[in-house]
Structure formats: C-alpha cells, structure tokens
C-alpha positions as CSV (number, residue, x, y, z in Angstrom):
1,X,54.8,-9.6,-9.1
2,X,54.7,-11.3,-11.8
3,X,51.0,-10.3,-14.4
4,X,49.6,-13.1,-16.4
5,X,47.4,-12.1,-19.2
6,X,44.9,-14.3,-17.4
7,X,44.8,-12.5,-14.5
8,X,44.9,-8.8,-16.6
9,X,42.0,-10.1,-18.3
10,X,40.0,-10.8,-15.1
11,X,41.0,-7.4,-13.1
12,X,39.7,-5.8,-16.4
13,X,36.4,-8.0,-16.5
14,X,35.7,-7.1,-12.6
15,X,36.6,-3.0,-13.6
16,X,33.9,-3.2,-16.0
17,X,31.3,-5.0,-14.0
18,X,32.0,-2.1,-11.3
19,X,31.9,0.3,-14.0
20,X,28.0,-0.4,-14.9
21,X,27.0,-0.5,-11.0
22,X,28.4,2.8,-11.1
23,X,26.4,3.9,-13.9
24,X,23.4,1.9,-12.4
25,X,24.0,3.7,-9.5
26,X,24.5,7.1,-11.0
27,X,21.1,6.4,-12.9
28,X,18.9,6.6,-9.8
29,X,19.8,10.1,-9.2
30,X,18.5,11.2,-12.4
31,X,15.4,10.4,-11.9
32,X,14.8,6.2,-12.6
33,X,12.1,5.4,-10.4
34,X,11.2,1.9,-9.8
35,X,8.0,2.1,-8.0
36,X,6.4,2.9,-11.4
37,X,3.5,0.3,-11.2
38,X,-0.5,0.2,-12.0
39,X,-0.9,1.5,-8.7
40,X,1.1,4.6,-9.8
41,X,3.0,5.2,-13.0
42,X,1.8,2.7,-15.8
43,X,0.6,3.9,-18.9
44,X,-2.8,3.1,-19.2
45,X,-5.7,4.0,-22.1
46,X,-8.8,2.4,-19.0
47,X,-9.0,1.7,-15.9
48,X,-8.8,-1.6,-16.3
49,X,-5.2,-1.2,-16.8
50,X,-4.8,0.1,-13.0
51,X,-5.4,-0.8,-9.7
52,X,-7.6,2.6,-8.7
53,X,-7.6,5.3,-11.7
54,X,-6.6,5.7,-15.2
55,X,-5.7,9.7,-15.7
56,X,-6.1,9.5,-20.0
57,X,-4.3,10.1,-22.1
58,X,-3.3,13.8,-23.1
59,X,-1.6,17.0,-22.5
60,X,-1.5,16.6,-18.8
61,X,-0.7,12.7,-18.6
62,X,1.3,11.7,-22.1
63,X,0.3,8.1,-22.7
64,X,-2.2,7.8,-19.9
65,X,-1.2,7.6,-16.0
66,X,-2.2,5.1,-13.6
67,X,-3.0,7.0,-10.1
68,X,-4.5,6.9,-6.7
69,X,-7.4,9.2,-5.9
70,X,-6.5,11.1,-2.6
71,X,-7.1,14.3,0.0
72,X,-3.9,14.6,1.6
73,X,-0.5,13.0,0.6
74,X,-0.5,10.3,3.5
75,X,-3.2,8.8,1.2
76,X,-0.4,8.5,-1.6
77,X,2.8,6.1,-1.8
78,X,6.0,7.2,-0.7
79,X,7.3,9.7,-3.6
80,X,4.1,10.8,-4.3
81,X,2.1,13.8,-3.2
82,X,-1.7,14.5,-3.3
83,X,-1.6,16.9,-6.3
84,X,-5.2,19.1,-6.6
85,X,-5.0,18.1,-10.0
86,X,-8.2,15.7,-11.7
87,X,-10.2,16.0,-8.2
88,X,-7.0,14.8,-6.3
89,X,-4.4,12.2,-7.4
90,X,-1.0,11.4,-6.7
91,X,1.8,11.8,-8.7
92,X,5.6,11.4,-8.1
93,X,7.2,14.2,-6.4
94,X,10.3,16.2,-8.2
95,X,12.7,18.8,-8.6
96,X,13.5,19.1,-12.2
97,X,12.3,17.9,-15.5
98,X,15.1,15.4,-15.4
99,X,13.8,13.8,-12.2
100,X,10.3,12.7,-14.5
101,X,11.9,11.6,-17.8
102,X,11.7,7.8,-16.4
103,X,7.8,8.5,-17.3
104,X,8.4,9.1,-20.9
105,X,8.6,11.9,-23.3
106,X,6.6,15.2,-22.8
107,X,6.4,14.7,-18.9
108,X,7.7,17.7,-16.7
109,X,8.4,18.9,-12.8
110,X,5.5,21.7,-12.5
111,X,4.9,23.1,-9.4
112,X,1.2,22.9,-8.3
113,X,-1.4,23.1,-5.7
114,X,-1.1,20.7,-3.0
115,X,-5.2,18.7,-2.2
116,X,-6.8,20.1,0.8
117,X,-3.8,22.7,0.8
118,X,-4.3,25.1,-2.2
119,X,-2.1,27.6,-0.3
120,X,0.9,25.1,-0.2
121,X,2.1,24.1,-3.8
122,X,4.4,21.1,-4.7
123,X,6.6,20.5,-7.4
124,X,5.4,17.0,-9.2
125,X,5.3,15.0,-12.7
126,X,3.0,16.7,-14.9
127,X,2.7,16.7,-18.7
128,X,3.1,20.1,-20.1
C-alpha cells in the first residue's frame, strides 16, 4: 500500500484528536467534577450567588462554597454527603486530596462526621 503524505497527515490528525479524549478521559479520574454548580460547588462571597447557602469564605471553604443545607445524605446530590459540618451541608465526597483540586487551591479530602450519624465519618472536600 502505497502512503500519501495526505493520508499520513490525516492518520496523524485523527491520533491526536484520540490523544486529547484520552487525556479528557484520564482527567475525570483525578478528580474534575462537572456537577460543580450554585447548587453545590460555586464560589460564592452571599447567598445570592447560590441556589440554597453560601458557606464564606475562609479556612474551611477557600473562596466561599455554594451548598445545600441537609440531615442525612439522601437530602444531598449524588457525590455529595451530608457532612456535620456548618449545622449540616453537603459537600462532594472523596478519597484523596487529588480528588478536590477541581475546587481550587487549599481544598483537601478530610474525613469527618457524617449529619445525624456522628458515629459514622465520611471522607469529603474540606479546606484545611
């Protein structure tokens, strides 16, 4: 078979364009969430910026958090546990610190106290 630099150049474009899915791909499993909304997620400074609560700005949510308050984790989106954190808001569930570095610098996977459950503990998105 005979290779025309035309048909190199396309079997090269189409490698690339499978290269970035890849990498698109490989990106979800390091912690890109896209659920990240003013229902839960969005930085915020009031809660005017969300659709429930506003968590401010600070040590425990770096650049403000939009959240849900909740008493059990069915009253949180899927991803998200009812952390006894603030009087009970979700946050995104984890396993690592890479898993919340889609939320910015200083956020971290801490394990804590699940609402309604202060027994049970869950590893979520925290700032720390």
């Amino acid at each position: 078979m005979i290779r025309t630099s035309r048909s190199i150049a396309l079997r090269s474009r189409a490698l690339g364009v499978l290269g970035v899915l890849a990498g698109l791909a490989g990106l979800a499993g390091c912690g890109v969430d896209s659920t990240v909304s003013r229902t839960l997620g969005a930085r915020c400074d009031n809660a005017d910026e969300c659709d429930d609560r506003c968590l401010a700005p600070g040590t425990e949510f770096p650049g403000g958090f939009c959240s849900l308050s909740c008493e059990a984790t069915a009253d949180c989106p899927g991803g998200a546990s009812c952390a006894d954190v603030d009087a009970g808001v979700c946050l995104f569930e984890c396993d690592a610190d890479l898993r919340c570095e889609f939320l910015g610098d200083g956020w971290r996977c801490l394990e804590v106290p699940l609402r309604g459950r202060s027994a049970e503990r869950v590893k979520v998105c925290l700032g720390g």
